[in-house]
N, C-alpha and C positions, 0 to 999 in steps of 0.2 A: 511252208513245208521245208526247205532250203535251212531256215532257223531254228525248227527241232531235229532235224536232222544234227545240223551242228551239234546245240543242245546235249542230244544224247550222245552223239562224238566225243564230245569233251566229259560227259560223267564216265565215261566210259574209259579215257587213256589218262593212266597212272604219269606224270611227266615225272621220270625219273632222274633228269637232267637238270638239278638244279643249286645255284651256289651257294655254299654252304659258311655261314658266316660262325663261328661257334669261338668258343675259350681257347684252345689251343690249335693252330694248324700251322705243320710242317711239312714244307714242300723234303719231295723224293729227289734229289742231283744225283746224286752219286753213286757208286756201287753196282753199278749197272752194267750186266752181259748183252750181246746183240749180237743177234744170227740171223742174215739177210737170206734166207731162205724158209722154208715148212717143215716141221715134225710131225712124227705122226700121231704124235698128241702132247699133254703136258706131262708126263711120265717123262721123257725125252729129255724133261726141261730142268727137272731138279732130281734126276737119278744120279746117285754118286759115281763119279769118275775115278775110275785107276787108272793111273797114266800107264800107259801101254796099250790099254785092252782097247776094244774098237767102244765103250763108251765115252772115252776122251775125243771120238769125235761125231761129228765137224767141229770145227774153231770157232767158239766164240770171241766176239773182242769186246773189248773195256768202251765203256760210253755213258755220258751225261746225257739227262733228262732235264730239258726238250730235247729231242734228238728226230731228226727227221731221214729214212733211208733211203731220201732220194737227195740227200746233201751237193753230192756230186754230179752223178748221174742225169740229172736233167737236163744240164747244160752240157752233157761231153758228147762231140759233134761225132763221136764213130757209133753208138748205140744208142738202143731206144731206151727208155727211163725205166727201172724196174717198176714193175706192178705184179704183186706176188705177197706173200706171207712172209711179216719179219715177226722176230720172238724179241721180248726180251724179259731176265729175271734180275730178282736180289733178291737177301733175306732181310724181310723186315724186324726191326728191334721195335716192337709194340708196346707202348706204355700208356695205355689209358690211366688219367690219374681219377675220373671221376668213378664212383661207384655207382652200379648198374648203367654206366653210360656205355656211347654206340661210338666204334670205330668206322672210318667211312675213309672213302679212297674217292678225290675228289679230280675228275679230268675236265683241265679246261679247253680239252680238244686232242683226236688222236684219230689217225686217217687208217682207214676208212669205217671199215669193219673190227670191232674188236671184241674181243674173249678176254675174259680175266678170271686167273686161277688163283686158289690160294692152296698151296702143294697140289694134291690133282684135283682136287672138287673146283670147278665152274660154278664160279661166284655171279657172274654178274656180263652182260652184253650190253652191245651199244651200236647199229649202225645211224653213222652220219659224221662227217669227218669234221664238224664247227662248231656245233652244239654244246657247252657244258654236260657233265652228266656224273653220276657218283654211284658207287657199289658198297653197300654197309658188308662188312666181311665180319663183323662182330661174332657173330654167331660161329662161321669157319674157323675162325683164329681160336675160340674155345674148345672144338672140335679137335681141331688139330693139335692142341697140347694137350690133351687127353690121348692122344693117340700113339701107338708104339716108335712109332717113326721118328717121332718128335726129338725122341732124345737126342739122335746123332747132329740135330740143328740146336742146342745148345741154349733153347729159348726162344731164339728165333724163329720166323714166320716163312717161309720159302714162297713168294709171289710171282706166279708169270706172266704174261701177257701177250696176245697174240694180236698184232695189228694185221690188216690185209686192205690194199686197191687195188686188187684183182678189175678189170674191168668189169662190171655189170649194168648191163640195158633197166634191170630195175631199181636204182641206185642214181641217187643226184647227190652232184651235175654229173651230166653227160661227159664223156669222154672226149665228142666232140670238143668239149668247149675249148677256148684257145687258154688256159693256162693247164698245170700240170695237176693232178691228181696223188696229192701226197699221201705217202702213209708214211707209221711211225706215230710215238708219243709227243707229237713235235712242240705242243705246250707245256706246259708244267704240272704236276702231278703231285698230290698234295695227301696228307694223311691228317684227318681232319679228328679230333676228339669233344663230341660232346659229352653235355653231362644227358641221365636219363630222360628230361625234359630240356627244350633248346629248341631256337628256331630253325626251322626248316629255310621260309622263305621269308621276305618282307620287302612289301610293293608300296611305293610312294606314290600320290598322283598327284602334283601340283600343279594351279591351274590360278591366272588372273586375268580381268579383263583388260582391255587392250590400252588402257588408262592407267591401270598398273593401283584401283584406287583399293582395291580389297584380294586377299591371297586364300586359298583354300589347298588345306590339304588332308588328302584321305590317305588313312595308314590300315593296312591288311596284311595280314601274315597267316601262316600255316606252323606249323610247330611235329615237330618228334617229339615223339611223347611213349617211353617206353614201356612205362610201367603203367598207363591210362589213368595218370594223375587230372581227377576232377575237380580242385580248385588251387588256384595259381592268381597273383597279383602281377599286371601288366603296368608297367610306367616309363611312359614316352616325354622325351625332351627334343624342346626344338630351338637349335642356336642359332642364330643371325649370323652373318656373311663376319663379322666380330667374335665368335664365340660368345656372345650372351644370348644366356635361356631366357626366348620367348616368349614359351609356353610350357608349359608340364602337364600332362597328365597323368591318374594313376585310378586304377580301377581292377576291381577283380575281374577273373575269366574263367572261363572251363576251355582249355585248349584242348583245336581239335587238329587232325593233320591235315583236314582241306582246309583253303584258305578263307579264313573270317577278315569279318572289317572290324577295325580296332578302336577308331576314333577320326574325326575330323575335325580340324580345327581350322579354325578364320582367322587372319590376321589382318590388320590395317596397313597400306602402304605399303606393300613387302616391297621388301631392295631384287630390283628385277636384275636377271642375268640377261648375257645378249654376250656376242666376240668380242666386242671393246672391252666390256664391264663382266666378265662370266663370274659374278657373285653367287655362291653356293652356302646352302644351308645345311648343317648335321644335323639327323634326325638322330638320338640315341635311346635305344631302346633296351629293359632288363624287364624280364619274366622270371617270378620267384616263387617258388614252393617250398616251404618249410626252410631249412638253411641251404638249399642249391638256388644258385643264381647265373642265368646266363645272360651274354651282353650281345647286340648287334646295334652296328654304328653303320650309316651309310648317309650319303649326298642326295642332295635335289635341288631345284633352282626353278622361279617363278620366273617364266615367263610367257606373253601371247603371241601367236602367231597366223598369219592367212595368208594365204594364195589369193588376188582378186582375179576376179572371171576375166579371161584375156587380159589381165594385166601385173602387175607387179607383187612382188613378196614383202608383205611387211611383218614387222619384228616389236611389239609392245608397239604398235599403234603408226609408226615410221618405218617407210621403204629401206628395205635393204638389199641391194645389189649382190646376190649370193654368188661368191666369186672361189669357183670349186676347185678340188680336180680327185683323184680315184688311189685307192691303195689296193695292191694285192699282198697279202702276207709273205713275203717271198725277198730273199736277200744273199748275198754271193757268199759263197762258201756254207752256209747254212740252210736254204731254201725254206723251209716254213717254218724252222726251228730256232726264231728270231728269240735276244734274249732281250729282259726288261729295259737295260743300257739302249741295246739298239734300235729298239720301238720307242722311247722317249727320244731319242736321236733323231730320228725320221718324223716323229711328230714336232717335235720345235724346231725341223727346219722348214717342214710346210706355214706353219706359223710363222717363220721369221721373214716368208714370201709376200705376207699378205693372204693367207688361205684363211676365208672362215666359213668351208664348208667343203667337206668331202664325202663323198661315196664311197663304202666299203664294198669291193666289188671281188666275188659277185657272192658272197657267205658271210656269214658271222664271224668276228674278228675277235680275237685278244682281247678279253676284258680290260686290259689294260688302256687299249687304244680307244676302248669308251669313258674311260676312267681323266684319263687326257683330254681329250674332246671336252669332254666337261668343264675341266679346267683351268687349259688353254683358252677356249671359248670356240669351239668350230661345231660346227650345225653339220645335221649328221642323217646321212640315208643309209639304211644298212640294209639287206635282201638277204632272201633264201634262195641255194645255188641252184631253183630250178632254171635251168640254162642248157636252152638248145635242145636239140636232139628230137623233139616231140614228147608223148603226153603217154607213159607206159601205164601199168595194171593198178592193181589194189596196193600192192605192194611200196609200190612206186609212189604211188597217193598218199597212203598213211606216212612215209619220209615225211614228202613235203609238209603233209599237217602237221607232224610231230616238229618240225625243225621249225618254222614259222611261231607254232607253241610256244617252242622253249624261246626261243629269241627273242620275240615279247617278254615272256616272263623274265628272262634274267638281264632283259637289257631296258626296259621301261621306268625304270628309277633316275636313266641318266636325262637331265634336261638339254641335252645336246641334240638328242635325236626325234626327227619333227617329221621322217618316214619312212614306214617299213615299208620293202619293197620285193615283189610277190614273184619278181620272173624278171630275166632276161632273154633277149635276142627269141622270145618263144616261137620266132616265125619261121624259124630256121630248122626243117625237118629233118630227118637220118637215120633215128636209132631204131626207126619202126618201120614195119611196112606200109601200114596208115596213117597219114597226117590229117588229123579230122581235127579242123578250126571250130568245128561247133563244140564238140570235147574240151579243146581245150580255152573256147569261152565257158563253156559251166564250172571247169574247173578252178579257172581264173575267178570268179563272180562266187564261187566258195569260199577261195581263200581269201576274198576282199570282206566277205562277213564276218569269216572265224576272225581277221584281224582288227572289224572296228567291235566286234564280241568282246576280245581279248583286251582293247584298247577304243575308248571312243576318243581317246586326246590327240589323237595323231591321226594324218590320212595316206592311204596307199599309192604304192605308185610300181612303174614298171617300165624298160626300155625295150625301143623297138618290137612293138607288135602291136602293129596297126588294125587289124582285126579284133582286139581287145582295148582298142585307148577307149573305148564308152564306159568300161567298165571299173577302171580306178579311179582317183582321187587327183590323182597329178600324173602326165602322162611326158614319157620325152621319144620324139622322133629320134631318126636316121640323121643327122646332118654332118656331112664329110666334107665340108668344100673346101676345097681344093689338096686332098689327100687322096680317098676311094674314087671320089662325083666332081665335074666341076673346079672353076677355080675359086683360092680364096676370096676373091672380090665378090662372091655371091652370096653370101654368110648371111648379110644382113638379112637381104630381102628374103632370100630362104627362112630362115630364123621368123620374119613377122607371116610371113604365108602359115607356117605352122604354129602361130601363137593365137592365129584367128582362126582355126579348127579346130582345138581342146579348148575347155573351160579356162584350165590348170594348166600353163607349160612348164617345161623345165628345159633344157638341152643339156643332158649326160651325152658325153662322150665325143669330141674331136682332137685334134692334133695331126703329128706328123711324125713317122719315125726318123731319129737321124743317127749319126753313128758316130761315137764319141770321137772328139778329133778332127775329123774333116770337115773341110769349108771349101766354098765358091766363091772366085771374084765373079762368077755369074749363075748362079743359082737357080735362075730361073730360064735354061735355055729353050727349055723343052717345051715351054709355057703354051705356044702357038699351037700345039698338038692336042688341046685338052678342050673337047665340045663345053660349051654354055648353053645355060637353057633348057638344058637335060634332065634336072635335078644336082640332088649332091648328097643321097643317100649311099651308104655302102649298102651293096648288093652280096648274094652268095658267088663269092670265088673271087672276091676284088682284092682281099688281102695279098691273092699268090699274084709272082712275080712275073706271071707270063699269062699270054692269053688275054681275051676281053677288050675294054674300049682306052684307050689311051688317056691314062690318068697318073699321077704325082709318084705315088706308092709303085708303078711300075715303070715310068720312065724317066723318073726324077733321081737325081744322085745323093738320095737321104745325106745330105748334107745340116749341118749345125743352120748354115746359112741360107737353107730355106726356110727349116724348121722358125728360126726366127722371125724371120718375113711374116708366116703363116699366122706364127703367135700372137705377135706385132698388130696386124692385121684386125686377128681377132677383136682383141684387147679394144681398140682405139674406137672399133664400130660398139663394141657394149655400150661405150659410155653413154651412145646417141640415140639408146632406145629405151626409151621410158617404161615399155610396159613388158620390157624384158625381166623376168623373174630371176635369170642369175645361169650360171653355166658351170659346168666342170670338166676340166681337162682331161681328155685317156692318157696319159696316164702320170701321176708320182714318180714311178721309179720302174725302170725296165727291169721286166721281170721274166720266168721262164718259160716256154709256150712248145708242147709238144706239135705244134702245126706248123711250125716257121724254120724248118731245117737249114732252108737256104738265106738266111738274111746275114747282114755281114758277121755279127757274132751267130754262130747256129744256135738256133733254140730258143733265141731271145725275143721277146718284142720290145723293142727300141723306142718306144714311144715316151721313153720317162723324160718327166724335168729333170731329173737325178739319176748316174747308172746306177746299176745295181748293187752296187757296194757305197751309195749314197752320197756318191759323188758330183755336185752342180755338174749342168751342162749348162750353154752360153743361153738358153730360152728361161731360165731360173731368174736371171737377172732382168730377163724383160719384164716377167709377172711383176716382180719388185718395182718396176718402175712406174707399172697402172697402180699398183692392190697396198703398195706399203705406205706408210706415212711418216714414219723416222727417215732425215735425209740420206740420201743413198747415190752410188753413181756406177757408173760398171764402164771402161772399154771394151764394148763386143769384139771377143775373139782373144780373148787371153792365151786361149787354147790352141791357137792357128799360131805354130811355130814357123811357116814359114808364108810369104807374101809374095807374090808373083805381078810379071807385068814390065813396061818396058820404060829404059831409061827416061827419067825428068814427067816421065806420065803419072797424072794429078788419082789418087786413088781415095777412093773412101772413107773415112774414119768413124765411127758413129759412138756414142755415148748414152750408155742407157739410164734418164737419173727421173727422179721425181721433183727434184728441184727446180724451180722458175728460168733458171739459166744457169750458162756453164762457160769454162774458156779452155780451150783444148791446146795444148802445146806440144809440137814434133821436134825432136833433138832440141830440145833449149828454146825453141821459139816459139811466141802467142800465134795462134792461126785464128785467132778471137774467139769473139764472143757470141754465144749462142743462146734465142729465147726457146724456150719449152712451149709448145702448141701441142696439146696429145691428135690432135686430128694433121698433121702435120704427118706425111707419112712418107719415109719410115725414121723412127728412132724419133720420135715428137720433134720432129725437127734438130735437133740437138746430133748434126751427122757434120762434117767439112769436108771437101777436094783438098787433098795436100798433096805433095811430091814429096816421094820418099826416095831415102838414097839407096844406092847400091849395097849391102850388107847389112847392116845393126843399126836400128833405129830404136829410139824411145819415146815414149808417149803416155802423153799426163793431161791426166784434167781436173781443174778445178771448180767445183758447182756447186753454189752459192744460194740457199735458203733464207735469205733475211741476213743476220748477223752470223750463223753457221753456215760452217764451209765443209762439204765431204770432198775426200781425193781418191783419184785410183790411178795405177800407172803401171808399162808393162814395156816389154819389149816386142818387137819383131827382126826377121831376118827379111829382108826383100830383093829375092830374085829376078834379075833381070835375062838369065841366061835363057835361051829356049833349050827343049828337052824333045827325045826322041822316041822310038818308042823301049819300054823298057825293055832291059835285056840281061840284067843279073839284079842279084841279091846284097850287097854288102851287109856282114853284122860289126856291131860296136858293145862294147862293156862297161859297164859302171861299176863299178866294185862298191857295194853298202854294208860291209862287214858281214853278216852271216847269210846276206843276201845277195845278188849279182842283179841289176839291169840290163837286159840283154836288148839292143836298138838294132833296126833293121831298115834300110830304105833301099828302094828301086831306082838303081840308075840306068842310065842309056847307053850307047858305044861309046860317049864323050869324059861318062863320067858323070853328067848332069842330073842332078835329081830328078826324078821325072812328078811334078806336081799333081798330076791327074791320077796316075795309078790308083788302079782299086783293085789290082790280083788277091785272089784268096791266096796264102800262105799258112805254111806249117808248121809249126816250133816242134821241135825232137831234141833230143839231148843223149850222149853214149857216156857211159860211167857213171859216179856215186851219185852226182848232183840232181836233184830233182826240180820237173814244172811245177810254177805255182799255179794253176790252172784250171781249166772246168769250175770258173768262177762266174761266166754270164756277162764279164767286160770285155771292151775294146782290149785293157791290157791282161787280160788274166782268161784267153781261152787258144787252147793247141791248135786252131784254126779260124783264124780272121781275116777279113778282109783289111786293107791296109787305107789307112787314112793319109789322100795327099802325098802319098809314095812311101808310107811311114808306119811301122809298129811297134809295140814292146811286148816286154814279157820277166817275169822274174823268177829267179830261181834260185833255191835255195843250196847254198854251196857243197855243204857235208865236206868229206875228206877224198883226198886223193885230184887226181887230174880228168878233166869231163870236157866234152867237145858240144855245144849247142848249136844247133843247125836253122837254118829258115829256109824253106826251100817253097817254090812255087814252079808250076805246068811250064815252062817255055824259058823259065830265068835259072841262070847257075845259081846254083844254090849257096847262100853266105853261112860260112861258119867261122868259131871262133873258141879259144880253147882255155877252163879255165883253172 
């Protein structure tokens, strides 16, 4: 019953959301107005202005597309993030060069809710803020230059657009959820010109046995077809990971607009893809009707994969250790409005970690970021952001089937990605008055149909919600230890207790938040406070900072240097479990979180390997030292400008490398030589006792791989002096030409730096010069907490004379004039 239901569900919904490969597409950047508020319609939007009259206003401003209107706003620690109605227009210069062809306006994502005008006629809608999706305006743009109006636009097209993330209970994800709820066109925006016949869609499904001895692949596509042209010739090429055509086929068709199957073909031996080797095949395809011919070219890659029952993940026939961690679309100064440069940036540096395999968390991502995956070679979960909140109406239901839809459809060609994933945190009630678990098992046990419907190549999965793990394909617990639950020394056995309760495990989601800059020569003091034995799931309410049972995330001093330990930790017990499928880390890169007002940057969750402007933190190099294979070496704590501790006292040193061995030298001198144990804990053993002198020291290691040698080398300051409790502010300057450094540290009655501090502080500034700020880092937000007694901040000079201040509750406030 379940299957025709779907069944007639899917004859029934038009996916209108789909990417559109055709002869000419150009993206929209530029020429773009943006009004961070509502009109009271589109009239509003392209009514002529006389400067003077009250049509001149409100004030639009100039803006590129992607653009996202919570750029700033998300992360500025005195307000809450807008959610409301932005506009934005241009006028389009329309040039279709094909006859009878279809213009189309092609979005590869725009939050939340959107309207799109072409002058006042409402072209086309769309809710779901991840989803591709496209509005043929063809027909309007005829309309409209037919029309009297026209003239005063010159040719041109006048286009509005109305985004909105207004909160709504029937609307995913949930509001709850802990990131922010973007709107804005914040992808790219594309004006797409077919000819009157051209493809629509085109789905790849390749597939080899786990031998790798024979390849099969099935080609289906959908087509535009304007004029209901009944006979067209299709011919499909398939190139090897070389560019040589493999195969050709060519065969007439009667194209229709739902999707047909076109051809499958078999080949021998195909060159299998995998993260080491991600060999990819072009499939290129042309549909021809009389002298029009259109072209689509797209990627696929052979390869096999399983989950074994309680036991490991293999990849063409051999285990592979899935060594993950997560991406939120979301990046400082920009927030979702990430540009191509920056998302190939953040993808080769997960890569360059040793990642081959991430979680797209918790929506559909950037085509681009599956386009990478592919290529790079990283193994890929991507999910629909039903997340949190509970299980709302009809309304609320058609989303999720529509978004899950599309996401298959327009992401099922990349051979990167091995599972869709149906729901997060779904245990987590609020946005309703009823949380009915049975609801939201049928719901759950729906959408595990429509997606092996949609797809039988891949298997489902879903995080945290224990009342549905029977229900997918691959399931991942709660395990927090030693963050939310627990310390990290319980990881393991947690970890096999719940690998012998699902078929299929996985573990999404651990770590530790830390805050960029700050470290411990004890990190872990608080350790004795923390029950074992408990569990080490996170719970509801464990992330806030007060309240509840005594664990890491609230009594711990989010240091770099526990963060480490914890990672550390992690890392060294993977290697000794064999029938561990593989893990990923919460999170890549700290990103913005309307839940988390009080954490040392406000707004942020700190959990990244990288801050939010993509910056390594010290836990980046430990990954490198499990997951990388090019030799490598790191002194932990580059970032730890100053060292603490008392005269001729033997301190720490540690070296993070993958290499067999290392020899570590302090001011000029061998402190020897050290063998690599990864179960050797911590730093695989590769750590020394040295005495450091009073002031400036240097320190260098050399770590030796066979006949290749890596180095790394760094300084430190080491304080001997004791410190009081803080009692003012002093600032300092850097002068960077059209920028200023502004340094801030907590000293005591003495003078002494005080090492500990962690005061929240304010950055202000009186005159021209402006904060670089409300960027979501340690160094780039108007109120931080201070790392180690220590902050920055920059600002950008302009003209005239300016006073920037740092002030904190209890300390005189430092200023400084520039």
């Amino acid at each position: 019953m379940m299957r025709k239901a779907l069944s007639l569900w899917l004859l029934a919904f038009t996916i209108t959301s789909q990417a559109i490969k055709a002869q000419q597409t150009i993206r929209i950047t530029n020429q773009w107005d943006f009004l961070k508020s509502d009109l009271g319609g589109p009239w509003e939007a392209v009514r002529p202005a006389t400067e003077g009259s009250p049509e001149a206003v409100p004030l639009w401003q100039k803006v590129t597309i992607p653009h996202c209107f919570n750029d700033r706003d998300a992360v500025d620690p005195d307000v809450n993030y807008y959610q409301g109605a932005g506009w934005y227009r241009t006028n389009l210069d329309i040039k279709n060069p094909y006859q009878n062809g279809r213009t189309i306006l092609h979005f590869l994502g725009a939050g939340q809710k959107t309207n799109v005008y072409v002058y006042t006629q409402k072209v086309g809608s769309h809710t779901g803020g991840y989803d591709e999706w496209t509005v043929d305006i063809t027909d309007a743009v005829e309309n409209f230059l037919k029309s009297p109006d026209a003239k005063r636009y010159k040719g041109k097209i006048p286009l509005a657009i109305r985004c909105d993330n207004t909160r709504d209970q029937e609307m995913i994800p949930s509001s709850m959820s802990d990131f922010n709820v973007y709107g804005g066109v914040y992808r790219p925006l594309e004006i797409v010109y077919t000819p009157a016949l051209s493809f629509k869609e085109v789905h790849l499904q390749a597939t080899t046995d786990a031998a790798g001895n024979e390849g099969q692949l099935l080609v289906s596509a959908s087509f535009i077809n304007a004029l209901n042209t009944k006979d067209a010739t299709i011919e499909i090429n398939l190139l090897d990971p070389r560019s040589q055509v493999v195969k050709t086929v060519k065969q007439a068709l009667t194209p229709g607009t739902a999707e047909q199957q076109i051809t499958s073909i078999s080949i021998k031996k195909p060159v299998r893809w995998s993260p080491d080797q991600p060999q990819l095949y072009k499939v290129q395809a042309k549909i021809i009707s009389g002298d029009v011919t259109a072209e689509w070219t797209g990627n696929t890659g052979f390869r096999h994969f399983k989950f074994e029952e309680h036991g490991p993940f293999l990849l063409n026939g051999k285990r592979l250790l899935l060594r993950g961690t997560h991406r939120h679309e979301d990046h400082a100064g920009v927030a979702a409005a990430m540009d191509d440069a920056t998302i190939r940036e953040e993808m080769i540096l997960m890569k360059k970690m040793g990642t081959n395999f991430i979680r797209l968390g918790h929506y559909q991502q950037h085509p681009l970021v599956l386009q990478l995956c592919d290529s790079l070679g990283i193994l890929v979960w991507e999910e629909i952001p039903w997340c949190r909140g509970g299980l709302g109406g009809d309304i609320y239901k058609d989303q999720a089937r529509r978004m899950l839809t599309n996401m298959i459809s327009q992401h099922r060609n990349h051979p990167a990605v091995i599972l869709w994933g149906l729901g997060n945190e779904n245990d987590w009630p609020g946005d309703f008055p009823d949380f009915d678990k049975e609801k939201i098992r049928a719901f759950m046990s729906e959408l595990h149909q429509l997606a092996h419907h949609l797809d039988s190549t891949r298997l489902t999965t879903i995080r945290r919600c224990d009342f549905c793990k029977d229900i997918v394909d691959v399931y991942s617990p709660s395990i927090w230890a030693g963050w939310y639950r627990g310390r990290y020394t319980e990881y393991k056995q947690e970890s096999l207790n719940e690998i012998a309760k699902v078929k299929h495990f996985f573990h999404a989601e651990w770590g530790a938040d830390s805050h960029q800059g700050r470290y411990a020569e004890n990190p872990e003091f608080f350790i004795q406070k923390i029950a074992t034995g408990k569990g080490t799931d996170e719970r509801t309410g464990d992330f806030a900072l007060t309240g509840g049972n005594a664990r890491a995330s609230k009594d711990g001093d989010w240091s770099e240097s526990y963060a480490v330990n914890l990672v550390d930790w992690h890392l060294k017990e993977q290697e000794t479990m064999p029938t561990l499928t593989g893990s990923a880390y919460w999170v890549f890169k700290d990103f913005s979180t309307p839940l988390r007002p009080e954490n040392p940057v406000p707004y942020v969750n700190q959990k990244g390997i990288v801050a939010r402007d993509l910056t390594p933190k010290e836990i980046y190099f430990v990954f490198q030292s499990y997951w990388l294979t090019q030799p490598m070496a790191h002194i932990y704590g580059h970032s730890w400008p100053v060292r603490w501790g008392n005269e001729g006292e033997a301190k720490e040193i540690r070296v993070y490398s993958n290499c067999p061995e290392a020899e570590l030298f302090v001011n000029g001198k061998s402190a020897g030589v050290k063998k690599r144990d990864s179960q050797n804990f911590p730093a695989a053993g590769l750590r020394w006792n040295v005495a450091l002198q009073t002031g400036q020291n240097n320190i260098r290691v050399v770590a030796r791989n066979g006949k290749a040698t890596v180095t790394d080398e760094t300084t430190w300051t080491y304080q001997t002096a004791k410190w009081g409790k803080p009692v003012k502010l002093v600032v300092e300057k850097e002068n960077q030409g059209n920028t200023t450094l502004i340094k801030v540290k907590a000293l005591d009655a003495n003078g002494v730096l005080c090492l500990d501090a962690a005061n929240q502080i304010t950055w202000s500034v009186a005159g021209n010069a402006t904060l670089i700020d409300d960027l979501g880092t340690a160094g780039g937000s108007r109120k931080v907490q201070l790392a180690n007694g220590q902050a920055s901040i920059r600002v950008v000079n302009n003209t005239g004379k300016s006073v920037v201040a740092a002030a904190a509750s209890g300390l005189t406030t430092g200023l400084t004039e520039l």
